[in-house]
C-alpha positions in Angstrom: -1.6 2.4 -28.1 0.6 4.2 -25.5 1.8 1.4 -22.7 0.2 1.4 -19.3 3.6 2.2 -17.7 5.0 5.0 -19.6 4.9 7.1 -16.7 6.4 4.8 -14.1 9.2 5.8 -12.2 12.1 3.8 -10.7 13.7 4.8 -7.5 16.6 2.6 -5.5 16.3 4.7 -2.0 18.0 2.4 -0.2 21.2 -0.2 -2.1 19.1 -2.8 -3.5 16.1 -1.9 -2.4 13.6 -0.5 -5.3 10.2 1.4 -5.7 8.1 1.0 -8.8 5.7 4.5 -8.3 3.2 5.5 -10.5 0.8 8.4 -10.7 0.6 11.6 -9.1 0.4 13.5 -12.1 -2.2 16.1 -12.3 -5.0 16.0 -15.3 -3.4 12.6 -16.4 -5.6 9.1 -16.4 -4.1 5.8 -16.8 -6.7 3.3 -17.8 -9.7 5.5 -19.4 -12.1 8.9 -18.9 -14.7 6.4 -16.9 -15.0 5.6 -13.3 -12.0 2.7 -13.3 -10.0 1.6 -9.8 -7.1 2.1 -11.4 -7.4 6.1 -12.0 -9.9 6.9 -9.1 -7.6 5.6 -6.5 -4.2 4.1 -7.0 -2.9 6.0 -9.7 -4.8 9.2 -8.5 -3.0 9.1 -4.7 -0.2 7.8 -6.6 1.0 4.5 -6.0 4.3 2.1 -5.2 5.2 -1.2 -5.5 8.9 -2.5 -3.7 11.7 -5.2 -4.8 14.4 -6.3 -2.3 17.3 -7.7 -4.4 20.2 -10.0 -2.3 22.5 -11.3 -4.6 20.9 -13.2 -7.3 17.5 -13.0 -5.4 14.3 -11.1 -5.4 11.5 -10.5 -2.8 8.6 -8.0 -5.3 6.0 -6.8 -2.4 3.1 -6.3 -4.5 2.0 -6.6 -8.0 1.4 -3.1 -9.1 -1.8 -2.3 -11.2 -1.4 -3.8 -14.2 0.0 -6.9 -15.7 2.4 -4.0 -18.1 3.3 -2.9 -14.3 4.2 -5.9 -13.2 6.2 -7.2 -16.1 8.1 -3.9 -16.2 9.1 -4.8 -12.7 10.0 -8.5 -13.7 12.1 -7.2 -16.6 13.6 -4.6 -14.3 15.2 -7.7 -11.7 16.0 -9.7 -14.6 18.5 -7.0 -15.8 20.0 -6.6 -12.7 20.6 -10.4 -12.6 18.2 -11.7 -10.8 17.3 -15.3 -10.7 14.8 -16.3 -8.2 11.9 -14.3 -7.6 9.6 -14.6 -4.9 6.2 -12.2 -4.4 4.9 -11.2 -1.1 1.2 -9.8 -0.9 0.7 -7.0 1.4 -3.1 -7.6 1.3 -5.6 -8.8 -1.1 -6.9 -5.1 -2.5 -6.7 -4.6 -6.6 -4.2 -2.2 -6.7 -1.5 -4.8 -5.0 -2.7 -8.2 -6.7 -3.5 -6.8 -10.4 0.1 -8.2 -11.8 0.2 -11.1 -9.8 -0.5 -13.7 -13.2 3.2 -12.2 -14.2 4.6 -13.9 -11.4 2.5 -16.9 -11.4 5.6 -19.5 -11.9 7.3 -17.6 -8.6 6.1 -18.1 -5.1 4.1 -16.1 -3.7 3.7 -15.7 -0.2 0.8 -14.3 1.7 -1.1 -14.4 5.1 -3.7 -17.0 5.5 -6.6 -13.8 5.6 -5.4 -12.5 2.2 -6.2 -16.1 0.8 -9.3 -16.2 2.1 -10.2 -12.8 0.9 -8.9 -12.7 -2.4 -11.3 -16.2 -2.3 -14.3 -14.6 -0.9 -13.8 -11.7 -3.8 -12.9 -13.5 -6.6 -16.3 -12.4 -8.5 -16.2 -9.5 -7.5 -12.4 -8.7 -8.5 -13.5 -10.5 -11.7 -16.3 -7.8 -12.3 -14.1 -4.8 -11.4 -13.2 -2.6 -14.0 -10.2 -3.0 -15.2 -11.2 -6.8 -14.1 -8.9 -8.9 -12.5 -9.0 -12.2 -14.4 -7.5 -14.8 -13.9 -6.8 -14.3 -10.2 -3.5 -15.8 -9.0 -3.6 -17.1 -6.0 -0.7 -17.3 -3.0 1.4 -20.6 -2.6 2.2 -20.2 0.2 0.7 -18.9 3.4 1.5 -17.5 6.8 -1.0 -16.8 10.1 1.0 -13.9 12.1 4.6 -13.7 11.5 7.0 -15.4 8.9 10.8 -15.0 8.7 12.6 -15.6 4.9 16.1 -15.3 4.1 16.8 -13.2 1.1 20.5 -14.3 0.3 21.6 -13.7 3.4 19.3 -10.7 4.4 16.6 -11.1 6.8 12.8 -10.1 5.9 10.2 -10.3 8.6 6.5 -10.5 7.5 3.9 -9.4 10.2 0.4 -9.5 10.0 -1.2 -6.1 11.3 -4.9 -5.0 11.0 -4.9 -1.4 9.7 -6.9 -0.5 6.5 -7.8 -4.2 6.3 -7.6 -7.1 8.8 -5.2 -8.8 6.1 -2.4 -6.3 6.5 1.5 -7.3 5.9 4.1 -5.5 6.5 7.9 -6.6 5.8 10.6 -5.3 8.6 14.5 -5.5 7.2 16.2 -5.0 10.0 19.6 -4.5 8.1 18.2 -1.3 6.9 16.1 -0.4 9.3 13.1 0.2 7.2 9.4 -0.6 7.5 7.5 -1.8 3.8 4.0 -1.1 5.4 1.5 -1.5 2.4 -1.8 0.1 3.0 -1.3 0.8 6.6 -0.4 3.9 6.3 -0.6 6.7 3.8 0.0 10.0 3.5 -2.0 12.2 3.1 -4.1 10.2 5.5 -5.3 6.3 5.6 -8.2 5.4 3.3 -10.5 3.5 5.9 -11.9 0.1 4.0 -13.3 -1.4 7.2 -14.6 0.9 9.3 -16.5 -1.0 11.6 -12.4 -2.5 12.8 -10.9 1.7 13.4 -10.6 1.1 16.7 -9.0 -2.0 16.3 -6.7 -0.1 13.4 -6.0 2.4 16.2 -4.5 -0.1 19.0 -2.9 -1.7 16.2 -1.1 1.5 15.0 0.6 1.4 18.3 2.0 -2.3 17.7 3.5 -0.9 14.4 5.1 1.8 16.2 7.1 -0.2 18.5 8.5 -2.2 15.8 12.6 -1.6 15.2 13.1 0.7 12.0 14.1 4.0 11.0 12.2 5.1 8.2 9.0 4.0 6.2 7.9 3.3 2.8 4.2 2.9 2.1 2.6 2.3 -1.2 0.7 5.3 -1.3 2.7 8.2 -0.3 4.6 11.6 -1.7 7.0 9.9 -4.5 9.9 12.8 -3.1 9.6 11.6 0.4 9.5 7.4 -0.8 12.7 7.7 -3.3 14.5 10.3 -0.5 14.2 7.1 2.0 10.6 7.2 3.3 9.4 8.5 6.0 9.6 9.0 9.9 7.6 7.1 12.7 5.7 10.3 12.7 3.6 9.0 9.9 2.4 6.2 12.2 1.2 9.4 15.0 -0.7 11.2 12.3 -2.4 8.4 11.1 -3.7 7.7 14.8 -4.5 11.2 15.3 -6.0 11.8 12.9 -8.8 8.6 13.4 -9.2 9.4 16.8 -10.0 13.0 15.4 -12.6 11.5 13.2 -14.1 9.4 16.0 -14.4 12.2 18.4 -15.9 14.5 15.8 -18.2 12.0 13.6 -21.4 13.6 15.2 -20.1 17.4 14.8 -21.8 18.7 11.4 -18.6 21.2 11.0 -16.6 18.3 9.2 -19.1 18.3 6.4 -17.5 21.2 4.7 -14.2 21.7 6.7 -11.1 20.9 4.8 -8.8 18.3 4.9 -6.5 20.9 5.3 -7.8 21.9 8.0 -8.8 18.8 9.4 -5.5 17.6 9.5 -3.3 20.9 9.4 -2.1 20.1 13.3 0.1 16.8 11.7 0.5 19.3 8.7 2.1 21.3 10.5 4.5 19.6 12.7 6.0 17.9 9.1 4.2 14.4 9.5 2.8 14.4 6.4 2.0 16.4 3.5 -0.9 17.5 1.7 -2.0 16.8 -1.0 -5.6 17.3 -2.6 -7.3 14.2 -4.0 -7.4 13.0 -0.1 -9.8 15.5 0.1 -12.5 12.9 -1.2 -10.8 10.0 0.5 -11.9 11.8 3.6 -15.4 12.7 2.5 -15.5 8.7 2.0 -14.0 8.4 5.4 -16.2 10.2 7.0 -19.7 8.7 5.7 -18.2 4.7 6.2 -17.6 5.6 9.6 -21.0 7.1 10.1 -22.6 3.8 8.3 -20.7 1.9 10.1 -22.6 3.3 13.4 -26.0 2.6 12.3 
């Protein structure tokens, strides 16, 4: 049987900094030919997990979506000598906890909302197919902001609600780069709790103030995350783009236009890029929104 992570890709876009991406690779399924998270979702949109390594240390921001993912990224640090490994959680969704039981002797670090969600979900995450069983739990928790030292380098954690109310990112203000999860995405953001986008919009406006240069996200164009990530101008489509979907929810146009077109302004202008299994993201967008309202 062919190992979950034959197609995984290692980048180092910044010295010492590493992404684990996965998927993006047309007519080709991961897990099986039925309806599984894994395919219809992370690996589909394609899908990153980060290491920081400072001399013999480690910080791993998320899991991946397998146990095989995650002890490919283990083995990966160990060769390059590192000792200590610490995980942080950017938020409690499947495809960033799946690998956490391969780290379950490290600490893992996450914001007191991710606890209680991953709590509040553990049948359900136990059900899902793949399931995720046994679920690992953080060690150690945080309410809005946490500072660690990483040999030397500094990692801030912040709590953000975008995509989820459970939302960490990690700011390294050394390299002037922004590990923003979920947040953000590109093609555009997949919207998991609608009835918070207007929270998600004001809160898109926090992240943009923050200090960095460039941005990795865990769901983004693999050339764009191993080239450096992108610009803050990910953060503007991404609130454009919701305020779009606001102002147009009632206008029956949407229905059948595009993506493409829905989003071809940002397009345009270099913000993001397209790319077309967003196309039902949107669709799914568009009717949780409209749910939401009822």
């Amino acid at each position: 049987m062919p190992s979950l992570t034959d197609t995984l890709r290692v980048h180092e876009p910044y010295r010492g900094l590493y992404a684990y991406y996965d998927g993006r690779i047309e007519g080709v399924r991961l897990w099986s030919k039925e309806p599984n998270w894994v395919d219809d979702g992370a690996y589909s949109l394609g899908v990153a997990s980060f290491a920081i390594v400072s001399g013999n240390e480690a910080i791993v921001y998320d899991t991946h979506i397998s146990l095989d993912h995650a002890r490919a990224i283990r083995a990966h640090l160990l060769g390059l000598g590192v000792e200590t490994i610490r995980v942080v959680l950017s938020h409690w969704h499947t495809d960033h906890i799946a690998g956490n039981a391969v780290f379950s002797d490290c600490e893992i670090i996450a914001n007191r909302l991710t606890h209680e969600a991953m709590l509040a979900n553990r049948e359900m995450l136990a059900a899902k197919t793949p399931p995720i069983s046994p679920l690992i739990l953080p060690t150690r928790l945080f309410e809005d902001e946490l500072v660690l030292d990483l040999a030397g380098l500094e990692l801030r954690l912040m709590r953000f609600d975008i995509h989820s109310a459970d939302g960490t990112v990690i700011l390294i203000p050394d390299l002037g780069v922004l590990l923003a999860g979920d947040t953000l995405e590109d093609t555009i953001t997949y919207i998991s709790e609608p009835e918070h986008t207007r929270t998600h919009i004001a809160e898109l406006d926090r992240l943009a103030a923050l200090p960095f240069r460039r941005i990795l996200p865990n769901h983004g164009a693999e050339a764009v995350i191993a080239a450096g990530g992108y610009e803050a101008s990910l953060i503007s489509a991404t609130k454009a783009y919701l305020e779009r979907l606001l102002s147009r929810l009632d206008d029956p146009a949407i229905d059948s236009e595009p993506l493409s077109v829905f989003v071809a302004p940002e397009i345009e202008k270099g913000w993001i890029g397209y790319f077309a299994p967003y196309e039902e993201v949107h669709r799914e967008n568009v009717a949780a929104l409209r749910e939401a309202r009822r």
